[in-house]
N, C-alpha and C positions, 0 to 999 in steps of 0.2 A: 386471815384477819389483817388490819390495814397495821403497815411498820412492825409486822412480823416476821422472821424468817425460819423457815425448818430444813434444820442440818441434812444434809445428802444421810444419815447413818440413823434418824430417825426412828427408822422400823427397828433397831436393834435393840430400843426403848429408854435409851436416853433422853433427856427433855434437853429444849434449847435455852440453854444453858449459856450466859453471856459469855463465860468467859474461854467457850469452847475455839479451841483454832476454826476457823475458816477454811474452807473448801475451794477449788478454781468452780466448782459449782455454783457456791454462796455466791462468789464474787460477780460469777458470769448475770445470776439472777439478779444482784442491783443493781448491774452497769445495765441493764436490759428496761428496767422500772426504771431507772432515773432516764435514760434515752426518750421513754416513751412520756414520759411525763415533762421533759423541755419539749418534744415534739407537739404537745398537749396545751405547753404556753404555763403549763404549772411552777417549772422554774425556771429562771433566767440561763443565758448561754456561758453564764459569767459563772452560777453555781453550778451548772450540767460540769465545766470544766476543775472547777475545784471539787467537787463531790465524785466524778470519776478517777480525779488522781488520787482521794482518801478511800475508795473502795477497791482500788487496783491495791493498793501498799496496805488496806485493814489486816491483821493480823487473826483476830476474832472475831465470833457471830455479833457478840456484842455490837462492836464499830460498825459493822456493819447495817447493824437495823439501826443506829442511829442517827444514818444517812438516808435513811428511808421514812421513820417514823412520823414524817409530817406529809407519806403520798398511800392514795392508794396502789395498794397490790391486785386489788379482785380485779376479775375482765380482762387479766392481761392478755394478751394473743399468744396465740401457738406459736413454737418456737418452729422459724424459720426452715424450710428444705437446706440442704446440704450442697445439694446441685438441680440446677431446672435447664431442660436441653429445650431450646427454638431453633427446631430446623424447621423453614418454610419458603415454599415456592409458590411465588403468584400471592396476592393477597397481601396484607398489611394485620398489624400484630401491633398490641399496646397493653403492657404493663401501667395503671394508671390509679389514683385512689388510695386507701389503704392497704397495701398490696403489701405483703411478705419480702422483702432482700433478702433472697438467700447468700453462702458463702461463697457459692461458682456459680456460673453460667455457663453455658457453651450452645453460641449463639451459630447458627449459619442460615443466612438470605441469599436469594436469587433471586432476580426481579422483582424484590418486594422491599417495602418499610418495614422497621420496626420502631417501634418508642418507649423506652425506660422514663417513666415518668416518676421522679424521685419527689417531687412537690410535697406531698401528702402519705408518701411509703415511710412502712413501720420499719427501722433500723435496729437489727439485733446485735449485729453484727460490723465490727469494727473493718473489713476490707472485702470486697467485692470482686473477686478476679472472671474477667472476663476474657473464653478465649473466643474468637471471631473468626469466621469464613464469610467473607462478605465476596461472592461472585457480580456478575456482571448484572447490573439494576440492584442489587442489592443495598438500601441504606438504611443504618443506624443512625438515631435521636435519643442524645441524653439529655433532661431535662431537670437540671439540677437544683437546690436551694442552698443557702448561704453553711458552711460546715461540710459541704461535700466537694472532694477534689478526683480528679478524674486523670490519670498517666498512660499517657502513648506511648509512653518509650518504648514497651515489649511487644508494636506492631510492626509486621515488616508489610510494606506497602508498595503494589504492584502499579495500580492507579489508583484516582477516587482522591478526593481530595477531604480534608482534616480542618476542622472552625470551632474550637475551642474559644467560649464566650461565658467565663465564669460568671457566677450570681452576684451579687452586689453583699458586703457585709465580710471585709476582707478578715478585720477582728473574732469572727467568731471561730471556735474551736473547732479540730476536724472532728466529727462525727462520724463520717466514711470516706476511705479511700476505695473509688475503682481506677483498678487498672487492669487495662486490656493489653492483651496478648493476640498471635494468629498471626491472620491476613486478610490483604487486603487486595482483590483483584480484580475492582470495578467498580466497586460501592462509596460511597461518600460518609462521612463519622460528622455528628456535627453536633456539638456541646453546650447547651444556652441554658439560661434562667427560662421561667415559666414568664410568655408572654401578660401583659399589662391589659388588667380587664378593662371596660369601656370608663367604668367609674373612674379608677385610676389613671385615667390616661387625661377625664376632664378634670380630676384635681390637681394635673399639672399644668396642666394649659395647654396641651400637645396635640395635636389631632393623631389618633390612635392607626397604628399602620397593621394593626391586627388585634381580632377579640378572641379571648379563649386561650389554648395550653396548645 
């Protein structure tokens, strides 16, 4: 039911009970509804960031559902894999849409592309570690949106070169952090906003140097 929540303990037949302590479960479940409901446009990047630090610090169920109480809960998506492995040779590979961010990856290309496409992906999950084997043709594309920040520091780099080209909306709050890890021994990494659809490109007055993601 919407601006509900039911204790991890539940089955034991306790009712939810406001002024029951709080669970990292409870907590993990509002920070999850409130993510997917700013991704939604339901609330702004200003409450996503104040209502994360009152559900991170709520004590009780109570505080809790009182952070919630004005979104729905039903429909929420399944809760994210743990780890998803892309080993791929030859071929090209794209994460894109509503897609799941798990909490690892482990990525490794040979002669191929791959592309994380974060634009429109449901965020469960507050950091993304990615460890990488990028061989010889091997390239990764992150395709990010405003609130997600992206750390190289943990790659050691053989060749291949690294373009890191954040989103625009430097104010908004982090939502996810990746950072990648591994190596790198031929492949190129390369970091951008979601290219400028055609429409947006004539309501700048620009002539558009590419359509599409």
């Amino acid at each position: 039911m919407t601006g509900e929540l039911r204790p991890a303990d539940e089955s034991s037949g306790r009712g939810a009970r406001p002024d029951l302590r709080a669970s990292d479960r409870d907590r993990d479940q509002v920070v999850e509804i409130l993510q997917v409901a700013a991704g939604d446009g339901r609330i702004t990047a200003e409450e996503l960031d104040e209502r994360l630090d009152s559900a991170l610090s709520a004590r009780t169920v109570g505080e809790l559902a009182a952070l919630t109480a004005d979104l729905p809960s039903e429909g929420m998506p399944p809760q994210a894999k743990e780890l998803v492995r892309i080993d791929q040779r030859f071929g090209d590979v794209t994460c894109a849409g509503r897609w799941l961010v798990p909490r690892r990856m482990e990525v490794r290309l040979m002669f191929c592309d791959a592309k994380l496409d974060f634009t429109d992906a449901v965020i469960t999950y507050r950091t993304l570690d990615i460890e990488l084997d990028l061989r010889v043709g091997g390239n990764l594309t992150l395709v990010t949106r405003p609130g997600i920040e992206v750390d190289t520091d943990g790659l050691v780099r053989g060749s291949g070169d690294i373009s890191i080209r954040p989103a625009s909306g430097t104010d908004t709050p982090v939502t996810l952090r990746v950072q990648l890890a591994g190596q790198s021994r031929g492949g190129d990494i390369t970091v951008r906003p979601p290219r400028r659809t055609f429409s947006q490109w004539l309501g700048r007055g620009t002539p558009p140097g590419g359509i599409g993601r």
